[in-house]
C-alpha positions in Angstrom: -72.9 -31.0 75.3 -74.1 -34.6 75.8 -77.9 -33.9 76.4 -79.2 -36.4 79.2 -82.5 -37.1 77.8 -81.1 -37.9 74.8 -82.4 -41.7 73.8 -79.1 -43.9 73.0 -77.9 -44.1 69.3 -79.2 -40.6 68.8 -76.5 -38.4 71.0 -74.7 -35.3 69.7 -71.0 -35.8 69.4 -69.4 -36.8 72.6 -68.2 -32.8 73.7 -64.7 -34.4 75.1 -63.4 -35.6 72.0 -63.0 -34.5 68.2 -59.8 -36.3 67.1 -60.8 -39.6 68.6 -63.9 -42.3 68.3 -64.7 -42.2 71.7 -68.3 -44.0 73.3 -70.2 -42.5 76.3 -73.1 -43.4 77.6 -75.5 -41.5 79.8 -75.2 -37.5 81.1 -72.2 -35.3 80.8 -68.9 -36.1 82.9 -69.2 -35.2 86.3 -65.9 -35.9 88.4 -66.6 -37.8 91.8 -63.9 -36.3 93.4 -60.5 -35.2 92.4 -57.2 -35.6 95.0 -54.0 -34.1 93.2 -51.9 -36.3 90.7 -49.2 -34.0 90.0 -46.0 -35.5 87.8 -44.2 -33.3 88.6 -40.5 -32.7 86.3 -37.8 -30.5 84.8 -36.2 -29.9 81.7 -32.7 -31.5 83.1 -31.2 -34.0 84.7 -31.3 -33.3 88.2 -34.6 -35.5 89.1 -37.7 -33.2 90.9 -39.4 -36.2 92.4 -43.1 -36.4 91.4 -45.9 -36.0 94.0 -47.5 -39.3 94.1 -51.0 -39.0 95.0 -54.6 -41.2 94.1 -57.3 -39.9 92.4 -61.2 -40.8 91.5 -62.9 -39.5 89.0 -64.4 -41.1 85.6 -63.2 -43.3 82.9 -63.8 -43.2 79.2 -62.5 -44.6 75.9 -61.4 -44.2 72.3 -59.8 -46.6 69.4 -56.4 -46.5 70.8 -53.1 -47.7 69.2 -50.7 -47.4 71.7 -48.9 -44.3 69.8 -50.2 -40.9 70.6 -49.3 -37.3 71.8 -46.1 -39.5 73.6 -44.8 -40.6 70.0 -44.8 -44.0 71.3 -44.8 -46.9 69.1 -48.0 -48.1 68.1 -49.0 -51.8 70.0 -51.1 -54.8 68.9 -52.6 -54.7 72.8 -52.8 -51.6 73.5 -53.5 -51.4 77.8 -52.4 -47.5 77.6 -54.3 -44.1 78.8 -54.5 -40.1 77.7 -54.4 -37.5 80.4 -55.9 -34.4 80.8 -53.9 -31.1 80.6 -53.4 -31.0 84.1 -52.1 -34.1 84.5 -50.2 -34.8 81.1 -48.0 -31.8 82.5 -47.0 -31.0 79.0 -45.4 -34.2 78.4 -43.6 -34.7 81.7 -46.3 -37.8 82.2 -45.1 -39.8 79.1 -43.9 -43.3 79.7 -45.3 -43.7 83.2 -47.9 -46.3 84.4 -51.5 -46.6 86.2 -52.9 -48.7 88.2 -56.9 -47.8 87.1 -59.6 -49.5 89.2 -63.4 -49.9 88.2 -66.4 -51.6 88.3 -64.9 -55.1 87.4 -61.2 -54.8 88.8 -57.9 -53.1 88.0 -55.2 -52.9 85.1 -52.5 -51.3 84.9 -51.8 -49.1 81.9 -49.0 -46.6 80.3 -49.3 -42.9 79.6 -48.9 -42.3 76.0 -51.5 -39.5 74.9 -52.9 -36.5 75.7 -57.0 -36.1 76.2 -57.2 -32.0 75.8 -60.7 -31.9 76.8 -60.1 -34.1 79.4 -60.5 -32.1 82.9 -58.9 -33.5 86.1 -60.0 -36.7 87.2 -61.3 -37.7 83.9 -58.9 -40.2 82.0 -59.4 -42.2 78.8 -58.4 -45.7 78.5 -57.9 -47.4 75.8 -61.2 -49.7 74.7 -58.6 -52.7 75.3 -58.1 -51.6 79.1 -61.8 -49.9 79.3 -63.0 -53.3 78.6 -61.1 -55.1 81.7 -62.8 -52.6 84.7 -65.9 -51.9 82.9 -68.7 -52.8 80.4 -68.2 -51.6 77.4 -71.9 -50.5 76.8 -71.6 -48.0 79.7 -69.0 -45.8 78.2 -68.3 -43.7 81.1 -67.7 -45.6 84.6 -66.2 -44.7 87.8 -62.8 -45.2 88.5 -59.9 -44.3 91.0 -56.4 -44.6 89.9 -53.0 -43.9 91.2 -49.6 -43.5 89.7 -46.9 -46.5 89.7 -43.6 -46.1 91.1 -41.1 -48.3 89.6 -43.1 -50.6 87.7 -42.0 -53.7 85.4 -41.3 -53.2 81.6 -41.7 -54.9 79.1 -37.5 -54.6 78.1 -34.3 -52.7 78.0 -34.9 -49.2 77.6 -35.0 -47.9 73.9 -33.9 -44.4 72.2 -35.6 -43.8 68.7 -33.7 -40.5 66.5 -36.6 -38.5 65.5 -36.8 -38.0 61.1 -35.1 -34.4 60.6 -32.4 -35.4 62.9 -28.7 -34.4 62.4 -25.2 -33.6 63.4 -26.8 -29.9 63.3 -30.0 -30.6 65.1 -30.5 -34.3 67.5 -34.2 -35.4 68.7 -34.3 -38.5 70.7 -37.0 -40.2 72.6 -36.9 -42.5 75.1 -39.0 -45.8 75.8 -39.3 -48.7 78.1 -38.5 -46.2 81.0 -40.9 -47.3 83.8 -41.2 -43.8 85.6 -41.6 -40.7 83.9 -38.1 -38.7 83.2 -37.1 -35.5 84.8 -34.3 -34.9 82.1 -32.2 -36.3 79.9 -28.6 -34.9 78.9 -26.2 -36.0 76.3 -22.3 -35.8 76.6 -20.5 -32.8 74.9 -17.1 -32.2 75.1 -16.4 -34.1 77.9 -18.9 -32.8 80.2 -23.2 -33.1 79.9 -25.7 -30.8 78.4 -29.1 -30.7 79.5 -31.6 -31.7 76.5 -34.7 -29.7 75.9 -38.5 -31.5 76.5 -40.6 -31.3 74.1 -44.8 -31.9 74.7 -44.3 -34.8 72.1 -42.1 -36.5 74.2 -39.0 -36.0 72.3 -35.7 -34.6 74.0 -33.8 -31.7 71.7 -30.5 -30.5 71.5 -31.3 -26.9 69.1 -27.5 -27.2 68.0 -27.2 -31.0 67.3 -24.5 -33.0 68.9 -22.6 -33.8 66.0 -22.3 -37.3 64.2 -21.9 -39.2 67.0 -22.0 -42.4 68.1 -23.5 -40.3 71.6 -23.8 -40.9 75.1 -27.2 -39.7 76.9 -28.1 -39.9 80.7 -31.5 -39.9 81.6 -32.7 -39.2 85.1 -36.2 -40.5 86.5 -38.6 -38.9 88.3 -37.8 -41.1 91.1 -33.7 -40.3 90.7 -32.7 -43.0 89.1 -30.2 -42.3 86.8 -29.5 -44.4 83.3 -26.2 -43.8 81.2 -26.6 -45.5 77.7 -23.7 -45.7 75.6 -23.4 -46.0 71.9 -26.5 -44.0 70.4 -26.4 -43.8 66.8 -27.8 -41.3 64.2 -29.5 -43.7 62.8 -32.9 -42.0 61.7 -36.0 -43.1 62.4 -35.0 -46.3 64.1 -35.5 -47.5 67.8 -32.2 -48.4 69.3 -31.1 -50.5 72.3 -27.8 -49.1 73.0 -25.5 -50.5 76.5 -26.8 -49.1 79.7 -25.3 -48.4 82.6 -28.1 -47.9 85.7 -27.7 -46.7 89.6 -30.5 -46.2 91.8 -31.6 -42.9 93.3 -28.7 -41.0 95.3 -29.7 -40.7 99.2 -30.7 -36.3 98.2 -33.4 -38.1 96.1 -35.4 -40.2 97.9 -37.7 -42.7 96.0 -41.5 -41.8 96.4 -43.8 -43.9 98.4 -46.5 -45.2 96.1 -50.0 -44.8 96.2 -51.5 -47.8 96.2 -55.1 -49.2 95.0 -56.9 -51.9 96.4 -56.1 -55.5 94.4 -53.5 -54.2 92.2 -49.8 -55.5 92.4 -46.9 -54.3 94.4 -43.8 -52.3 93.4 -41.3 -54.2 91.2 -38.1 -52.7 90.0 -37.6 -51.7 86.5 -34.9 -54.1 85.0 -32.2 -53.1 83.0 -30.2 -55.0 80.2 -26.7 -55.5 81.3 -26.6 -52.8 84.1 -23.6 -52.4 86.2 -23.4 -49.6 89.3 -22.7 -45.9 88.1 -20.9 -44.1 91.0 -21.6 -40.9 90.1 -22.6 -37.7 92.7 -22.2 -35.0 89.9 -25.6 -33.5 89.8 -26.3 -31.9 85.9 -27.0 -28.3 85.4 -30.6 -27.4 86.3 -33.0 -25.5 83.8 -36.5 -25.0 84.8 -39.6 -25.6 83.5 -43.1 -24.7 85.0 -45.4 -27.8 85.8 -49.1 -27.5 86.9 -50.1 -28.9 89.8 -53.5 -30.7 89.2 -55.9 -29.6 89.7 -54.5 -25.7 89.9 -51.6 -24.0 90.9 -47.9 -24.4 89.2 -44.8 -25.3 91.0 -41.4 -24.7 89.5 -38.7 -27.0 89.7 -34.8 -26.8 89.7 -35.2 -23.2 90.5 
């Protein structure tokens, strides 16, 4: 622990953090006061619509890059965050956004790590997006924060085939997504097979698909579902195949979203070349157990 007394420059090892360079200043981390931030998803493509909630808590920060638990690709501006265990929700938080508010203003930043010491409440931001709410010299500041729904990204939505991949065994992750996904499914013999998440933020299919070129569907956590054609087994490399995007059917409504004081509205998520996909066919459902933060699980698609 972080002893209070301590004089500056001659701390013990932040207690929060091992793998990362991480600065805080003054006592141990106290949370202000925690509401629930649950991100809520499934293993499939039927969408469980997150609860979309505000929190306030404390901020910290550490060197990073912009890759991470998520597998994202690293950045050369890195405005990103790490989550707690609660909140991460064992990858189901990859990919979506923040709006953070501090001391100094807001910024809006992507989930792309996990913080495993990092209980409820408590996020660390990148120094990049640290630096924007709050002085760096402080190291710890309060904060609130709520999740986006919807938000702007930077392009068309991206699928990168993991190394190891093959027509025997088929990880793919997903970028440029906006909200969080609930599932992802690939076509198979005429019909769709869920994919498996993985903590990392990959997607499997065990058997493989074969050699492809493939077809995946992705489902947000706000419905919306995204067909992209012509995926590739091309290892290693981040594709921008064709997409084909519909908003959420009237059975999933789109989440109100929390907002925090000065940060920007709701904007859509645009899509490259998107046409309407009619499509009422809901994918088969397989379950997977998200915590609630602070406590509690709640199952979805069961």
């Amino acid at each position: 622990m972080v002893e209070a007394d301590a004089p500056r420059g001659h701390r013990a090892a932040p207690w929060w953090r091992s793998r990362r360079a991480l600065v805080g200043a003054g006592a141990g981390i106290v949370v202000a006061g925690v509401a629930t931030v649950a991100l809520v998803a499934q293993a499939s493509g039927a969408a469980c619509a997150a609860t979309v909630g505000s929190a306030a808590g404390q901020a910290t920060y550490y060197a990073a890059d912009g890759g991470g638990n998520c597998s994202f690709d690293k950045v050369a501006e890195p405005l990103v965050v790490a989550l707690g265990n609660a909140e991460y929700q064992g990858g189901a938080a990859c990919g979506g956004y923040l709006d953070v508010k501090g001391p100094k203003g807001s910024v809006r930043v992507k989930i792309t790590d996990r913080c495993p010491e990092c209980a409820a409440g408590h996020i660390d931001l990148s120094r990049q997006a640290f630096a924007r709410i709050g002085a760096i010299d402080d190291g710890i500041i309060k904060v609130s924060y709520s999740q986006v729904a919807n938000p702007a990204v930077p392009g068309a939505m991206t699928v990168r085939v993991k190394e190891g991949s093959s027509r025997y065994w088929l990880a793919l992750r997903f970028d440029n997504t906006g909200n969080p996904l609930a599932g992802a499914e690939i076509q198979s013999g005429g019909s769709f097979k869920a994919l498996a998440r993985t903590d990392y933020n990959y997607w499997i299919a065990e058997s493989g698909a074969g050699n492809g070129p493939f077809t995946v569907r992705v489902t947000d956590t706000a419905g919306r579902r995204t067909t992209l054609n012509g995926v590739t087994l091309s290892v290693g490399t981040v594709q921008k195949p064709g997409a084909q995007a519909a908003t959420a059917s009237p059975a999933t409504p789109k989440p109100s979203r929390a907002t925090v004081t000065g940060s920007a509205g709701p904007t859509e998520l645009p899509v490259a070349a998107a046409s309407a996909e009619a499509s009422s066919a809901r994918p088969e459902a397989t379950s997977l157990q998200a915590e609630r933060s602070p406590g509690g699980l709640q199952r979805c698609g069961s």
